[in-house]
ZAMARGU-4260 file (C-alpha; in steps of 0.2 Angstrom, whole numbers, plus 5000, padded with zeros to 4 digits):
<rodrens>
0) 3993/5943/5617 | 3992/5927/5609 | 4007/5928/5596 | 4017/5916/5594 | 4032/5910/5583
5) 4045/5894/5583 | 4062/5897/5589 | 4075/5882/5593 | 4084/5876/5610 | 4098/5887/5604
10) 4091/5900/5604 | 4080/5900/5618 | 4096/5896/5630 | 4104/5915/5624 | 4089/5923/5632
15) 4094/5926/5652 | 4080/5923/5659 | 4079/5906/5650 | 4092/5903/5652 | 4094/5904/5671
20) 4078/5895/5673 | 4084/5882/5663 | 4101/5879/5672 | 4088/5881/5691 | 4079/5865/5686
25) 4088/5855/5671 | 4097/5846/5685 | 4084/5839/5693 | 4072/5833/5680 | 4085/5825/5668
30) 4078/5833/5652 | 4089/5836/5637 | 4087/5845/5621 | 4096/5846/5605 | 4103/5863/5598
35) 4090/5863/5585 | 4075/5856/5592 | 4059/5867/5589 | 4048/5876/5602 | 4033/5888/5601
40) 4037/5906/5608 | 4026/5920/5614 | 4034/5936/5622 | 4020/5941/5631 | 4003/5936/5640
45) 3993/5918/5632 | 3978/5914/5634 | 3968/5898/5629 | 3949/5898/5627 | 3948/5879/5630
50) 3959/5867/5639 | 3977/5863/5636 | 3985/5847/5633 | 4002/5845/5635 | 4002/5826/5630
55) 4010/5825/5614 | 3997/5815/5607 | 3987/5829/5605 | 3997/5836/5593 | 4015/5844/5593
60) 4021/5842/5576 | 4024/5856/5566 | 4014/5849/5552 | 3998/5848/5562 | 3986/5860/5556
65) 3973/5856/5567 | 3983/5857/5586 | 3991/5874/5575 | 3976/5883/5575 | 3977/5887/5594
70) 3994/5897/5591 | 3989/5911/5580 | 4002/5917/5568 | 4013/5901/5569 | 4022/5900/5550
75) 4015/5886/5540 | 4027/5872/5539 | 4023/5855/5529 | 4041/5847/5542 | 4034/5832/5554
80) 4048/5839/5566 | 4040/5836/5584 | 4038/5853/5593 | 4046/5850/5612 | 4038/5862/5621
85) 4028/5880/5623 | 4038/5896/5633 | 4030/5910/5638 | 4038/5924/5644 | 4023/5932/5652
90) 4005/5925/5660 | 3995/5911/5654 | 3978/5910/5656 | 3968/5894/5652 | 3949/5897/5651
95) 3948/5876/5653 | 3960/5865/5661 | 3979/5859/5660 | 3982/5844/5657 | 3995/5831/5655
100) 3987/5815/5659 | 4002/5804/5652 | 4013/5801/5665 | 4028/5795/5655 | 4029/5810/5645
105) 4022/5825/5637 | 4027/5843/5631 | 4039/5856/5639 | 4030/5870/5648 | 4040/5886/5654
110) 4029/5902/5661 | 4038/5915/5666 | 4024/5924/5675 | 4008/5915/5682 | 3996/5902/5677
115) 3977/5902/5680 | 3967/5889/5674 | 3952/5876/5678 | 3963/5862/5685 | 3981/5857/5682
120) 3984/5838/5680 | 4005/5837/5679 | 4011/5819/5674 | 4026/5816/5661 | 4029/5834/5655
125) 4044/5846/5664 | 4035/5862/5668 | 4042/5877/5675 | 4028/5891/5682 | 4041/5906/5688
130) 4025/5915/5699 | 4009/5911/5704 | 3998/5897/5699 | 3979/5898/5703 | 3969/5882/5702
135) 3951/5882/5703 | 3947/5865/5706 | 3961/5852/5707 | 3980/5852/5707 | 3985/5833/5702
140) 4003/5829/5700 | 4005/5810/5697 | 4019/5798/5692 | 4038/5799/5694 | 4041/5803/5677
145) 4037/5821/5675 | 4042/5839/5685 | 4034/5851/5691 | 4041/5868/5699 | 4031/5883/5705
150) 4043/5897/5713 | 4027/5908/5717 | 4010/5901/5728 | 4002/5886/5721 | 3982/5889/5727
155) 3969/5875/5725 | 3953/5870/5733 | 3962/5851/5732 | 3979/5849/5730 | 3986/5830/5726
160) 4005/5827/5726 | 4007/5807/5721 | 4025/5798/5718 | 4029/5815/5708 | 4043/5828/5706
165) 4035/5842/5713 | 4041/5855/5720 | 4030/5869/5727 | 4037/5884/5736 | 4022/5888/5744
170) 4004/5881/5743 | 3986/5883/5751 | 3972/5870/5748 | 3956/5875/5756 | 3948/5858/5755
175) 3959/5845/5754 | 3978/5844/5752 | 3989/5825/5750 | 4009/5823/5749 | 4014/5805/5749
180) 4031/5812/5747 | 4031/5822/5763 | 4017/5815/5773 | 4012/5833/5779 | 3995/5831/5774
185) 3980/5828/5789 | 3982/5810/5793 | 3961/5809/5788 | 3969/5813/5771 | 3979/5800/5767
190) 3978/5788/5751 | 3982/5771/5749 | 3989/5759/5735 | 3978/5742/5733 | 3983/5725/5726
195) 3983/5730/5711 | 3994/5746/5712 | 3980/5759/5709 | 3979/5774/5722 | 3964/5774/5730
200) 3955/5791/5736 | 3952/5794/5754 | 3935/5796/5759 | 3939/5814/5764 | 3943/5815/5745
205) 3929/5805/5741 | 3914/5815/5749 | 3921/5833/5740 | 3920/5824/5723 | 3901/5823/5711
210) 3907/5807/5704 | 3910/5789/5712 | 3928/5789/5712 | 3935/5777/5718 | 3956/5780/5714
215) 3968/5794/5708 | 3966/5784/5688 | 3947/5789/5689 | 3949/5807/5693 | 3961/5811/5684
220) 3949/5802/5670 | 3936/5817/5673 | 3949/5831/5674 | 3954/5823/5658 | 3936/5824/5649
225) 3938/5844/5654 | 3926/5842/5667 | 3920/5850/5683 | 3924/5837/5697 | 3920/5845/5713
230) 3902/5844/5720 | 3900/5860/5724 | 3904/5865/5706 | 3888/5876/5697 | 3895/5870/5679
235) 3895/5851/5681 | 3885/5841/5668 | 3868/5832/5669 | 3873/5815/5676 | 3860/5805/5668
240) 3863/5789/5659 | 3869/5795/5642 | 3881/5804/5654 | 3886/5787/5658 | 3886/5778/5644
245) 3898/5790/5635 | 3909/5789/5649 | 3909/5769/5648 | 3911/5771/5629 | 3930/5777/5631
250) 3935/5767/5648 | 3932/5751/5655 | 3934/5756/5675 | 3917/5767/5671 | 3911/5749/5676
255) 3916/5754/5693 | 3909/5770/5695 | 3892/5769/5688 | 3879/5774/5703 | 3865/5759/5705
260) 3851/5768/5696 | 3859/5768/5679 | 3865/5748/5681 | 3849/5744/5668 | 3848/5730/5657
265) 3851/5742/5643 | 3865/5749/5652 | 3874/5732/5655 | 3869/5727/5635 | 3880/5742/5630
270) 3893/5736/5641 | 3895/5720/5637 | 3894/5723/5619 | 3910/5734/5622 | 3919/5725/5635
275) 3913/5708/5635 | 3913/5695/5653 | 3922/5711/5661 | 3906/5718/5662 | 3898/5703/5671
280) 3904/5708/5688 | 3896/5723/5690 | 3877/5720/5685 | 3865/5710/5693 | 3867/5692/5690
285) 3848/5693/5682 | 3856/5703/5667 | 3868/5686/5662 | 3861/5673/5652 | 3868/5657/5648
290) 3869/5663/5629 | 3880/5678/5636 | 3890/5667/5647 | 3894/5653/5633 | 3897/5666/5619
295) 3913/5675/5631 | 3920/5656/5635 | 3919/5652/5617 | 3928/5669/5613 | 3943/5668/5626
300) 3942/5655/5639 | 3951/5666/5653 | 3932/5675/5652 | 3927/5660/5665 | 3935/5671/5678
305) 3921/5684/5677 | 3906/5675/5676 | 3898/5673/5694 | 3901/5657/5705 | 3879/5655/5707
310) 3880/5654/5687 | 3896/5644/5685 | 3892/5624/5679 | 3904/5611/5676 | 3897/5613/5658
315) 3905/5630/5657 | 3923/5626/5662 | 3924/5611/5650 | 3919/5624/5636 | 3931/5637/5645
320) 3947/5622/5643 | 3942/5620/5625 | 3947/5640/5622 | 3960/5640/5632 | 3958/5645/5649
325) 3970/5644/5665 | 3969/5631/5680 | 3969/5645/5691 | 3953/5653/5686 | 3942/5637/5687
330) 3935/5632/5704 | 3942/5620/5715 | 3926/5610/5717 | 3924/5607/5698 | 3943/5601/5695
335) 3944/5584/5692 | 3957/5571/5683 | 3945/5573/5665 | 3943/5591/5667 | 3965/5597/5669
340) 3966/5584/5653 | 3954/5593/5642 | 3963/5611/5651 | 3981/5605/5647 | 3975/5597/5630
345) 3971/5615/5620 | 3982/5624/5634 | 3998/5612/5636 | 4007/5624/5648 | 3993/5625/5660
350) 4002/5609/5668 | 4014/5620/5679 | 3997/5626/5688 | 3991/5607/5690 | 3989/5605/5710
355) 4000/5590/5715 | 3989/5578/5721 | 3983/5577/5703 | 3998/5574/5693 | 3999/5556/5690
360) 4007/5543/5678 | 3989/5544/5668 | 3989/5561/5669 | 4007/5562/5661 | 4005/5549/5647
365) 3990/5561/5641 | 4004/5577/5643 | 4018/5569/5634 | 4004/5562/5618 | 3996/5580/5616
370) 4011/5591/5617 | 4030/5592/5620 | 4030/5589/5639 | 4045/5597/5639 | 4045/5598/5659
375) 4042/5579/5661 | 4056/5576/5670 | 4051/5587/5684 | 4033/5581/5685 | 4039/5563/5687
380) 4049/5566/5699 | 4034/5574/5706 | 4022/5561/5704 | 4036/5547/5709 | 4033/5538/5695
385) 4047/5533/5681 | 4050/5544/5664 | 4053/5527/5654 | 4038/5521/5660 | 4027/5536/5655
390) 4035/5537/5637 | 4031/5518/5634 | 4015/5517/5640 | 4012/5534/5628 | 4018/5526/5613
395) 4003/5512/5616 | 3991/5523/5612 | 3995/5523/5594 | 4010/5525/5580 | 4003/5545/5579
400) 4011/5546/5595 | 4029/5542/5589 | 4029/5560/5582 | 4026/5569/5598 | 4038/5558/5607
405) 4051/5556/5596 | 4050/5573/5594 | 4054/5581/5609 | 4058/5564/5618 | 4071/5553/5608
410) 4082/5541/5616 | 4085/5523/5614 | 4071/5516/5625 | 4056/5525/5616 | 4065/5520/5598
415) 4066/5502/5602 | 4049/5499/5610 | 4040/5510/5594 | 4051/5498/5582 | 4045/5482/5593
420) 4028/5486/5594 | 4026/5496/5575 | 4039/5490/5561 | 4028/5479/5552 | 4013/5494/5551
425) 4012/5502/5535 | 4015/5520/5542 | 4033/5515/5550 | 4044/5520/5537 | 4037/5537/5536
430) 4045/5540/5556 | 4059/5531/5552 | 4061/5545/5538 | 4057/5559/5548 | 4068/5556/5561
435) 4082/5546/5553 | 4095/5560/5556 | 4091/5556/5577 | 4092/5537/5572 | 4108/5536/5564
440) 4116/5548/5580 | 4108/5532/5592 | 4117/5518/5582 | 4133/5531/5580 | 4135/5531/5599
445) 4133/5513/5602
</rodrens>
């Protein structure tokens, strides 16, 4: 049992049973391999004391000391060749888990005989189980990058099949099964995609699981940590508020899940240090002070999104425009003419999301003197008001302003007006300088 050597595509397709297997499933997945690509072997039973990871950020190089030590005997090699993949041609047994939360990709997995392990998470990886496989917690396959084939009966007190290649021969879940690709499962079962894309857990899924968790992301989270995830589960850990805190230490949407009686000021203190205004919305409003509130404007002006509406002042959204926040995110009853100046002023392309009724000829003399107003034409048009007419009345705020509209607005109206109203200034021959090349084209094609 556990010995285990490197042998190469090649010469893995010129032993039969590899070989068929591989020619049973390589059209579906889209998998290819070069001749000499590297693989672990074992001809016989595995079996892992702790879990299994087949994302290849856990290792998988043949240089990798560390991820070597679970493959006793492996040959030292000092190559930073990736290794694609473990065969077995026998049983594995995983003590933990096998998982492969990465659903884009992740190692090769063939077993000829069975697999038994805590749970099974299948996202990006191809994996091939020949016989059995015996879960004995969840069976979550997720994402439509990966595939998964079991020619033997797939047994799991929760089974989850979700926008994934799967294909199962048989299958028994005693507690709760879900297939959005067949639609077999109870209709009580069914999960649902939100706004945002997540899948959210039934309430049938819900109830069976120790945690608050609320969508496939977050469970497969906790499978991920290695952890017990059913209720009913005699080796799950002390749910107390270091529990917590390390949870919410690796992953934002802990946020989300933390039960009431852990959401302590200390608690949120840890949370915002680490994740900032995302925090806000999930404490009590008590927990935010106006220090906490000013601090996350000053540091990204997007933050004023998060901060609650019974602690939001006009004070705050003028600090939020100074570090560059969007229209969108500031309240309807605070927007005023002052207030999208000082917002498109640090934030010029916030002017797309201006509501109509506000864009005005004032409003568009202030766009085109603080940056290029490269979309005049269309808000004029929206305003009904004449471009010439905006330009001019820009360039009487000053001879600075020659730059910005000379700049990105040249044309013989703006250059005569500027000369009219500034040749005899002492700064005019620096702008006739600058832009001299654009002035002789004018006098070329009159």
């Amino acid at each position: 049992m556990n010995n285990f050597d490197f042998i190469t595509f090649k010469e893995l397709l010129a032993i039969p049973d590899f070989q068929d297997s591989w020619k049973a499933i390589s059209p579906y997945h889209g998998e290819e391999f070069e001749e000499d690509a590297i693989f672990i072997v074992s001809h016989g039973d595995v079996s892992f004391a702790d879990h299994f990871r087949l994302d290849i950020d856990h290792g998988w190089t043949m240089h990798d000391k560390k991820w070597k030590e679970q493959f006793p005997n492996l040959p030292l090699h000092s190559s930073d060749e990736r290794v694609e993949g473990l065969i077995i041609f026998g049983n594995l047994h995983i003590k933990g888990s096998l998982l492969n939360e990465e659903g884009d990709y992740g190692a090769f997995l063939y077993v000829s005989g069975q697999i038994n392990c805590q749970s099974l998470v299948a996202g990006g990886s191809v994996m091939y189980v020949k016989k059995e496989v015996t879960v004995t917690e969840v069976f979550i396959s997720h994402y439509n990058h990966g595939y998964f084939r079991a020619d033997g009966l797939v047994t799991a007190p929760v089974l989850i099949i979700n926008d994934h290649y799967t294909i199962l021969n048989d299958h028994q879940a005693s507690l709760f099964y879900y297939n959005d690709k067949t639609g077999e499962n109870p209709p009580e079962n069914n999960c649902y995609e939100d706004e945002d894309g997540d899948w959210l857990c039934s309430d049938q899924l819900g109830k069976l699981l120790a945690n608050p968790t609320p969508t496939f992301e977050d469970l497969i989270f906790d499978l991920n940590e290695g952890e017990y995830v059913l209720s009913t589960a005699t080796q799950l850990p002390a749910k107390d508020e270091h529990y917590w805190l390390r949870k919410l230490n690796k992953n934002w949407s802990i946020l989300n899940r933390i039960p009431a009686e852990f959401k302590t000021h200390r608690v949120f203190e840890k949370a915002y240090a680490k994740y900032g205004a995302l925090s806000f919305s999930y404490f009590p409003e008590s927990f935010i002070s106006q220090e906490r509130i000013e601090q996350s404007l000053i540091k990204n002006g997007i933050n004023i999104r998060y901060v609650p509406d019974s602690l939001l002042t006009k004070a705050h959204c003028y600090l939020a425009a100074k570090h560059q926040t969007h229209l969108s995110f500031v309240p309807d009853k605070y927007l005023d003419k002052d207030l999208i100046k000082e917002v498109i002023h640090y934030h010029e392309s916030q002017m797309s999301s201006v509501p109509p009724e506000f864009i005005t000829e004032e409003l568009l003399i202030d766009y085109v003197r603080l940056g290029p107003g490269l979309w005049l034409d269309k808000y004029c048009k929206i305003a009904n008001v004449s471009k010439d007419t905006v330009l001019l009345k820009a360039l009487d705020s000053g001879i600075e302003t020659i730059d910005k509209i000379w700049g990105h607005h040249f044309q013989e109206a703006v250059y005569s007006y500027a000369k009219k109203r500034y040749e005899n200034e002492p700064e005019w021959n620096q702008y006739l300088a600058k832009f001299q090349k654009k002035i002789d084209r004018l006098s070329a094609s009159a």
